[in-house]
N, C-alpha and C positions, 0 to 999 in steps of 0.2 A: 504494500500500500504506500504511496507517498501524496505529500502533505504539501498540498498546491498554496494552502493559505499559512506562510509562514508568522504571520502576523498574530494569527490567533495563538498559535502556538507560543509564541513569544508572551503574548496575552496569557495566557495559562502559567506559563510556569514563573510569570514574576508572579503571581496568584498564589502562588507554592511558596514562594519564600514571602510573601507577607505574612501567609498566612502561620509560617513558623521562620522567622529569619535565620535560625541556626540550625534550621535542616540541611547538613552538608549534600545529601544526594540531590536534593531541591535547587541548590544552589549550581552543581556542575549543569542540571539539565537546564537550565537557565542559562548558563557559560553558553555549553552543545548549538541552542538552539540561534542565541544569540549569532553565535558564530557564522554559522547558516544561513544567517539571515546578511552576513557581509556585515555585521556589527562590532567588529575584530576589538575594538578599546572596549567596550563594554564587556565583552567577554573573557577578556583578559582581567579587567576590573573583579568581576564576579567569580573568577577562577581562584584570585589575590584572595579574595572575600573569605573563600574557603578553605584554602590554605594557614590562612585566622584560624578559624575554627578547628582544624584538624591539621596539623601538619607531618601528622604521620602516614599519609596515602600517599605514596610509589604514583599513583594512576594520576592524582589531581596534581602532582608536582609533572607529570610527564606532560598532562596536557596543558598545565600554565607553560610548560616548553614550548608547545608547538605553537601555543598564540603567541608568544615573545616572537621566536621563529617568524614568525607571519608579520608580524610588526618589526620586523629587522632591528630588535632588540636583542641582539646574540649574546651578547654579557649575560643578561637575565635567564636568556634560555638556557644558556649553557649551565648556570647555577641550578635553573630545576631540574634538567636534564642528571646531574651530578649528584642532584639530592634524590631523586626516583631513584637511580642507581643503588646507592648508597644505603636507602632503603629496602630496597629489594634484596639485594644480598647480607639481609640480616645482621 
């Protein structure tokens, strides 16, 4: 199935984090969708957000990589890129 109207879905999942702001999972699909939507600062913004909250997730440090990455912020990516690592291997 995919999702013509990315708008709603954007619409939805800041819905999710209002409706609990420190829902980490609430927050990356917020990032995801963000992202999708070509909202690359904000997403990266909301990726940071969660990182706050939890900075023990491999995943959410991997994917504030790839948005730094896309923002040709290589210093920052490289730092979560090092920290996913870092984490992953226990």
């Amino acid at each position: 199935m995919r999702v013509t109207d990315v708008a709603s879905v954007v619409d939805d999942a800041h819905a999710l984090v209002t409706a609990d702001p420190e829902h980490v999972a609430a927050r990356n699909f917020l990032a995801l969708v963000l992202s999708e939507a070509g909202r690359l600062e904000q997403a990266y913004a909301c990726m940071t957000e969660s990182l706050a909250l939890d900075q023990a997730q491999p995943a959410i440090h991997f994917g504030a990589g790839v948005l730094a990455t896309q923002l040709d912020r290589f210093d920052a990516a490289r730092q979560h890129y090092l920290a996913a690592v870092r984490q992953d291997s226990g």
